[in-house]
N, C-alpha and C positions, 0 to 999 in steps of 0.2 A: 196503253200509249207506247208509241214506238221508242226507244233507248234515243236517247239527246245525244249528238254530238261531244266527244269530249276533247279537250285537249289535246291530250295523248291520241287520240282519232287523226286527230288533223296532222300531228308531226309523223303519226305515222306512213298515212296513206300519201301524203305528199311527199318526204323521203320516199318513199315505193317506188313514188312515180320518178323519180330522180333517174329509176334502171332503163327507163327509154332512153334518156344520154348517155349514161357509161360507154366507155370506150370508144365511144364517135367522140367525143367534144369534151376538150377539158372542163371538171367543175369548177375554177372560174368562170365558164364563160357560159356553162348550162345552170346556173345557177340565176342567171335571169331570166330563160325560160319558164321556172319551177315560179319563181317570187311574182314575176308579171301575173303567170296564169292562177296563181293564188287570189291575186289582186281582184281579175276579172271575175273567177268563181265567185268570190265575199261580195262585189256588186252586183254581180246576177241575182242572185241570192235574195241579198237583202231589197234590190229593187224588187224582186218576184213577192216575195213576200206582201210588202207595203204597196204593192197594184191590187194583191189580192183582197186587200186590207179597205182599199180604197173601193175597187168596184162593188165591194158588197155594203158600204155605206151608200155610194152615189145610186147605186143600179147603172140605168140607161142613162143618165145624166152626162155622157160623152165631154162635155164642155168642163163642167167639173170637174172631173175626173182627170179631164188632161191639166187641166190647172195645178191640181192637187200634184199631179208629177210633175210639175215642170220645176215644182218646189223642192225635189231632191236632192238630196246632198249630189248623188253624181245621178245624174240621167242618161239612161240608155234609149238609145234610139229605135227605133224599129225593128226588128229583125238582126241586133248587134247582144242579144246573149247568150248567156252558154246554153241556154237549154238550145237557143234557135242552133248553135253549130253541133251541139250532141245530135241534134236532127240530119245531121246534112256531115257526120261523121266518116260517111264512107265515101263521099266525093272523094272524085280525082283530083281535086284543087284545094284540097280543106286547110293546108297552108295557107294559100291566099286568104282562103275566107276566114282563118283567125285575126291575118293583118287586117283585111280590109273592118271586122269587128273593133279591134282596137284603134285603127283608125277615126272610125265614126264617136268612139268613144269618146277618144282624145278631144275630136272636134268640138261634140259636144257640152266639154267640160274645160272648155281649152283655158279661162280662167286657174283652175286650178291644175291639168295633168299636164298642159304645155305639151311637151315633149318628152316626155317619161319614157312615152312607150317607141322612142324615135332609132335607137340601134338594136332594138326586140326584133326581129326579123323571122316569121317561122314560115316561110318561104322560102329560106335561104338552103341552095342547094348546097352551098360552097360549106353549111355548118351542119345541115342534118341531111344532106344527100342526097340522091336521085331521087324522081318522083316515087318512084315503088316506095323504097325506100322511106322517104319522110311522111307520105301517107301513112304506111304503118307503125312509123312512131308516133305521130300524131292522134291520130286514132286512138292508140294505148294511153296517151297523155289522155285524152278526152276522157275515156273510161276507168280513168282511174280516179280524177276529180269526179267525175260525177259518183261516186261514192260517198262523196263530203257532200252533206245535208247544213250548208254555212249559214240557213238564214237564223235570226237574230232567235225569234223562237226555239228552234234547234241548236242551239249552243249551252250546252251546260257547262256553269263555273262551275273550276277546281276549288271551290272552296279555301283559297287563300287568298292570292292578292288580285286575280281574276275574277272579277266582279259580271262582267258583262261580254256579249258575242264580242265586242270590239276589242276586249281587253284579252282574250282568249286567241282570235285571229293576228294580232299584235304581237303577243309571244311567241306563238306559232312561227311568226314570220321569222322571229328575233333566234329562233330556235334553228329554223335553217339557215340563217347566217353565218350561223356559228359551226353546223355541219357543215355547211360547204368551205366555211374557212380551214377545219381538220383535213378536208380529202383535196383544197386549192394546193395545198404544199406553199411555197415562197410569194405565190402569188397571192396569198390571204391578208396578205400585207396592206393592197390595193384598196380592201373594205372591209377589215375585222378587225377589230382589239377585242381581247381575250374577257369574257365577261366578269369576269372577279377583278382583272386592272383594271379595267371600265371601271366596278365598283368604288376602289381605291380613289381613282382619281373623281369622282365624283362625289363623296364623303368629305374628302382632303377639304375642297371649294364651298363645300358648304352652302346652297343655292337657298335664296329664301325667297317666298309669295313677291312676285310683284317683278324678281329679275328677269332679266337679260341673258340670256345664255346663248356662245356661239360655240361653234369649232370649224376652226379654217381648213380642216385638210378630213372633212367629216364622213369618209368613205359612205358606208352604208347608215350613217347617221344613228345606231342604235348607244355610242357615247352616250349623242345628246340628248338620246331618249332616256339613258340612265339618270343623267344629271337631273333631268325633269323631273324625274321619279324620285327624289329625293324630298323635293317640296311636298308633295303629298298631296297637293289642290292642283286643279289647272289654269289659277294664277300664274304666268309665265309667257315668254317669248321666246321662240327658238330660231336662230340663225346659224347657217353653215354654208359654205363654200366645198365644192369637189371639183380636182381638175379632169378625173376621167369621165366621160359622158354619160357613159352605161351604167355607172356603179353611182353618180349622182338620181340617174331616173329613177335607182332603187332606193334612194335614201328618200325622194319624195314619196315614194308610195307607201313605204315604211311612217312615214310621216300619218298618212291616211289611214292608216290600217292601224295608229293606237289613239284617233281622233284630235291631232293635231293638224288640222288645216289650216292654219296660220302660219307655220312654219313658213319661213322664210329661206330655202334653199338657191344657190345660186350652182352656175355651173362656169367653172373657168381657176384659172390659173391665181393664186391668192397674192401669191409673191411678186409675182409680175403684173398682173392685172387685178388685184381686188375689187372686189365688186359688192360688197357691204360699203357702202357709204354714205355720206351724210353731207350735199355739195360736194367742196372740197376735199374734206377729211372724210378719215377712217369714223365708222359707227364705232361707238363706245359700249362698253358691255360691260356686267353686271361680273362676270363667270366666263371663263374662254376656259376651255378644254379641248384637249388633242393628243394626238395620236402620231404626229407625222412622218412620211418615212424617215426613214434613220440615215443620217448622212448622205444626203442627196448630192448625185451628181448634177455641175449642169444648171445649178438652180436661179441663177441671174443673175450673177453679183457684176458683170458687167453692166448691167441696169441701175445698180442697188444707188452709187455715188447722185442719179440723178433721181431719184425715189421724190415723187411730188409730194406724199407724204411725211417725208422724212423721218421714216422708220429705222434708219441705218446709220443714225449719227453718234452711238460709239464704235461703230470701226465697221465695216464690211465684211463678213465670213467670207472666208477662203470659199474658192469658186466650187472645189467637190465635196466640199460638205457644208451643205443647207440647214445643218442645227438650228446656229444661233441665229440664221436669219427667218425663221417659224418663231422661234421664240421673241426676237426682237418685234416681228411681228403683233403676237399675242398681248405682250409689255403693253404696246404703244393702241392696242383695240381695248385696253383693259380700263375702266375708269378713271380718271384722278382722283386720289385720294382712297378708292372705293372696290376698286374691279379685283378678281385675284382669279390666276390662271395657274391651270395643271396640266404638265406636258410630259411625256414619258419619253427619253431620251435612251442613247446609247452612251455608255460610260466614257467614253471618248470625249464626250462635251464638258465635264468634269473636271478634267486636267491638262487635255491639251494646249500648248502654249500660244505662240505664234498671236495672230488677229483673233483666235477665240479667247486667247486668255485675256487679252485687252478687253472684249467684251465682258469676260465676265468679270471682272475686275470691276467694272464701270459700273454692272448692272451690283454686285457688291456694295460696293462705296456708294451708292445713291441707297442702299439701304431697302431695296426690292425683294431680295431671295429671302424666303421664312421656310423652307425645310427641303432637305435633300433625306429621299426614300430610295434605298436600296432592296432592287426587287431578286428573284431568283434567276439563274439564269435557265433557258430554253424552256419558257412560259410562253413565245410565240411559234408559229408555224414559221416564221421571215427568218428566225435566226434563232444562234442555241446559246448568244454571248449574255450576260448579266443586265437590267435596264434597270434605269432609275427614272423617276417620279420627282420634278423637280414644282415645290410651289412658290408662286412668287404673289405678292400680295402688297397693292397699293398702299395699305391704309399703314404701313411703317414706311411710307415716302415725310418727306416734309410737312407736315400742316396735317397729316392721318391722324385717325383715331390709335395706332398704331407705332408713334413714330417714338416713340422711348424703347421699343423694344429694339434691340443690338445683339441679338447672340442668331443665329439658326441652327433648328432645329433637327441633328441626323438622324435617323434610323437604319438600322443596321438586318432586312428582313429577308436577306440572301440566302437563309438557311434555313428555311418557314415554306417549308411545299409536302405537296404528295406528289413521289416520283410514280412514274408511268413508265411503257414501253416507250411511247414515241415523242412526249411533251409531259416535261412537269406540273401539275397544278397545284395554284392557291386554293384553300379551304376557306370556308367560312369564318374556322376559327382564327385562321393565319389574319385573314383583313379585318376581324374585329380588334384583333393584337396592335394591328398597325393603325387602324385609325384613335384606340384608346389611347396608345403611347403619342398621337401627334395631338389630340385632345388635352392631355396632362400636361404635357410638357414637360415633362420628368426626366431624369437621367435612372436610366434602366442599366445595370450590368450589362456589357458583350451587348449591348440592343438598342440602346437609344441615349442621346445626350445632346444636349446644347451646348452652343461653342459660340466663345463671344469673337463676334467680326475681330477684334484685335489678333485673335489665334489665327483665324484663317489670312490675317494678312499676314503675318508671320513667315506662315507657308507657302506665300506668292500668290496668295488666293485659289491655289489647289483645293479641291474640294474632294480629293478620291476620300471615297469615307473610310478607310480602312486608318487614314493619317487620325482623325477624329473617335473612332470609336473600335476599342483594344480587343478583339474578338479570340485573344489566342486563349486556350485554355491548358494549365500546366497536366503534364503526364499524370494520370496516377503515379505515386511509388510503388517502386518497385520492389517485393522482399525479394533479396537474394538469396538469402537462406534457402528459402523454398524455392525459388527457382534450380538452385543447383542439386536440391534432394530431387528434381525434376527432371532434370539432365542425367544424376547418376540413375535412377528407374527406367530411363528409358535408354540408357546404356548397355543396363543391366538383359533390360528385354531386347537390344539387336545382339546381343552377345550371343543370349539364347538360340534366338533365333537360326544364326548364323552354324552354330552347330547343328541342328536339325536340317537346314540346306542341305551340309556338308555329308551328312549320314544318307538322305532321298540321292545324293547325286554320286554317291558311293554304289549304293543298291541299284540303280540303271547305269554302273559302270564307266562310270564319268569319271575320269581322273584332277581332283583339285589339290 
C-alpha cells in the first residue's frame, strides 16, 4: 500500500510551491494563491474520491449517480477540477482556465463560497506577469500540488489532535497562515495573530458547548477557530467580520477546510458598517475575541456621535487611534449579564489620558474589566513594542453572576518568552503559566496580583501594570572584600604584563 499522505507532506509541498511567487509578489499577497489552490486541490480530491465511491455502487445508473453528487458538500462542475486543469497544464491560457474553474466552482456553490474566490486572480498579468511568464509559474504551481494525494482516504492522522483528512487539511491551512505571516513582515498584521496569543486569549474567555463566538476584525479567522477549539465538541457558532476583501475570502475557506460551514463570516467595515445584526441592534455573543489593528488611524469617530447602535456612549476615541472604539465595540456585542471579550491591545490604551481615559474609567466604574495581561514585547511581525490582553467580562456588571467581585486581575508575563533572531516566542510553558495564575487568581510575586478598583481609582484609573505589580528585583550583594582582592590580582597581572611589553619592544628597538 502506497505511504498515506501526512501532514508534514502537505506543509511541505505546499510551502515548496510558495517558490513559484517569491520575488514576483509579496507573500502577503501570494499567499492567497497558495490557500485558494489548496482549497481547490482538497475539493478535487475529495469529490474525485466520493464519484469514485459512487460510480461503483450505482454502475450505469447515470441518474443516481448524478443525484448522489448533487448532494455534495461542494460540487464541482464538469470539467472544473484539478485533475481536468493538470490535463490541459501546458495551455497558453492555463491562467484563465484556473479562473474560469473557480469560477464555475463558486457558481456552483454560490450558497456557500459567495465570493471567496472573487480578488484570486491567476490571470492577472499585472501580479504574475507576461504570458510566458505566468504560464510557467503556473504550470509549476500545478505540478507541485499534484503531488498531494488530498483525498480523504490518503490522509493519515498525526496521531494527536488530527483525527481526520479535514482535520489534517485544516492545520495545514492554519500552518501556512502563520508562514506567510513570518515572511508578510508589517503586513501580517492584515490576517495573523501569533498562535500561542491566539491560545492566550482563547483559554482567558473560556468558550463553552452551546456558545456564540465572534471576532470583529477576524483577519484569516484561525482566532476563531482557536476559541472553537477550546470546546472540544462542535457544539458552537462562529461569527466574524473582515474589512479587507482578500483576507475575508480566506478566512471563509479556512472556515471549510476544518468543517465549519456554518460559519458566519461577513465582509465590510465593523466600526462603521457592522454587519452581525439582529434588526436594529448589534447580535449579541457568548465570547468576542480579537485582534484588532493597534491604534488605527482614520477609524470613524466623526461617524461614532451618530452610531445607530449606540456603541460609543462613554466618550468617543480620539480619531487616530481606534482602540477603544474595537473595544467599545466588543463591550456592547458581548451579552448582558453573560458575554466576556478578549482583546490584545497596544500598551497605549492602558494609560493614556485624554477621551481614552474617560473611557476607560467608565468601562472601570460600570465594573466590566476582570484582568489586564501583560505580554512580551516583538511576539508580532506588526511591531516590536509590549502588548497586553485585556479581558473584560459581563457577568461582574450589575445583576451577573459575577458582580461582588471588585478587584482586577494583573499579570505581569513580559518576561516569559523564547528569544529568537527575528521574533520572540511564547512557549507552551510561558501560556500554561498565564492561564494558571488567571484561573487561581492568586497574588504571585513579580507575576500576578489583584488590585481592588479602589487602588486603580487612586491612580486615575491608569492601569500601566508596572503601577500594580513591583517587578524590580534587589542586586545580589556585593562582597567587597573579594572584589578588591580582584582588582589587586588583576593589577598585579597588567603590571606584569606591562613589563614584558616593555622588554619585546626593547628587543625590536622601540624606544619607551
Amino acid at each position: 500500500m502506497a505511504d498515506k499522505t501526512s501532514l508534514d507532506d502537505v506543509k511541505r509541498i505546499a510551502w515548496a510551491a510558495c517558490d513559484t511567487f517569491r520575488g514576483v509578489i509579496d507573500a502577503s499577497e501570494y499567499k492567497d494563491f497558495i490557500l485558494v489552490f489548496l482549497f481547490f486541490k482538497y475539493v478535487s480530491d475529495v469529490w474525485k474520491e466520493h464519484y469514485e465511491d459512487a460510480k461503483e455502487r450505482y454502475g450505469d445508473d447515470d441518474l443516481r449517480l448524478r443525484r448522489r453528487m448533487e448532494r455534495e458538500r461542494f460540487v464541482l462542475p464538469k470539467g472544473s477540477s484539478f485533475d481536468d486543469l493538470y490535463r490541459k497544464q501546458n495551455a497558453d491560457n492555463v491562467g484563465e482556465l484556473i479562473d474560469e474553474a473557480l469560477d464555475a466552482i463558486a457558481e456552483a456553490n454560490k450558497a456557500k463560497i459567495g465570493d471567496a474566490f472573487a480578488d484570486v486572480m491567476f490571470n492577472s498579468e499585472t501580479k504574475l506577469g507576461d504570458t510566458k511568464s505566468r504560464n510557467r509559474r503556473l504550470k509549476s504551481l500545478i505540478e507541485d500540488f499534484a503531488k498531494l494525494d488530498l483525498r480523504p482516504s490518503s490522509v493519515a492522522s498525526d496521531g494527536k489532535d488530527h483525527k481526520t483528512a479535514e482535520d489534517v487539511i485544516g492545520e495545514a491551512y492554519i500552518y501556512l497562515i502563520e508562514r506567510f505571516g513570518s515572511e508578510a513582515g508589517k503586513k501580517a498584521g492584515e490576517f495573523y495573530t501569533p498562535r500561542q496569543v491566539a491560545r492566550v486569549l482563547a483559554k482567558i474567555v473560556a468558550p463553552q458547548q452551546g456558545d456564540r463566538i465572534c471576532d470583529p476584525a477576524c483577519g484569516s479567522g484561525s482566532l476563531l477557530i482557536r476559541a472553537a477549539e477550546e470546546i472540544g465538541t462542535k457544539d458552537f457558532a462562529l461569527f466574524g467580520q473582515e474589512v479587507n476583501r482578500g483576507t475575508w475570502g480566506l478566512a471563509r475557506l479556512n472556515m471549510f477546510l476544518h468543517g465549519i460551514d456554518g460559519a458566519r463570516i461577513e465582509w465590510g467595515d465593523t466600526l462603521n458598517d457592522p454587519k452581525l445584526v439582529e434588526g436594529a441592534s448589534l447580535m449579541k455573543f457568548d465570547v468576542a475575541v480579537a485582534n484588532p489593528p493597534f491604534s488605527l488611524d482614520k477609524w470613524g469617530a466623526e461617524n461614532a456621535e451618530k452610531d445607530r447602535f449606540g456603541r460609543f456612549f462613554r466618550g468617543v476615541p480620539p480619531k487616530s487611534k481606534g482602540d477603544w472604539a474595537f473595544i467599545a465595540h466588543m463591550v456592547e456585542a458581548a451579552k448582558t449579564h453573560e458575554g466576556r471579550v478578549a482583546v490584545v491591545v497596544p500598551h497605549g490604551v492602558l494609560f493614556r489620558g485624554g477621551r481614552e481615559g474617560i473611557i476607560r474609567k467608565a468601562m472601570i466604574e460600570e465594573n466590566l474589566l476582570d484582568a489586564v495581561i501583560g505580554l512580551p514585547p516583538n511576539l508580532f511581525q506588526t511591531t516590536s513594542i509590549p502588548v497586553a490582553v485585556l479581558l473584560f467580562d459581563r457577568r461582574r456588571e450589575r445583576g451577573g453572576a459575577l458582580e461582588s467581585r471588585r478587584d482586577i486581575f494583573f499579570i505581569d508575563a513580559s518576561r516569559d518568552f523564547q528569544g529568537a533572531k527575528n521574533q520572540n516566542q511564547l512557549l507552551d510553558e510561558h501560556v500554561d503559566k498565564i492561564i494558571a495564575a488567571h484561573r487561581a487568581r492568586k497574588d504571585v510575586e513579580r507575576y500576578a496580583r489583584a488590585v481592588p478598583v479602589e487602588e486603580i481609582a487612586e491612580n486615575d484609573f491608569n492601569l500601566n501594570i508596572p503601577r500594580y505589580i513591583d517587578t524590580f528585583e534587589a542586586p545580589e550583594e556585593v562582597d567587597i572584600a573579594a572584589v578588591q582582592k580582584e582588582i589587586d590580582s588583576l593589577e598585579a597581572e597588567l603590571s606584569e604584563l606591562r613589563v614584558k611589553m616593555r622588554f619585546h619592544l626593547k628587543e625590536l628597538g622601540i624606544d619607551v
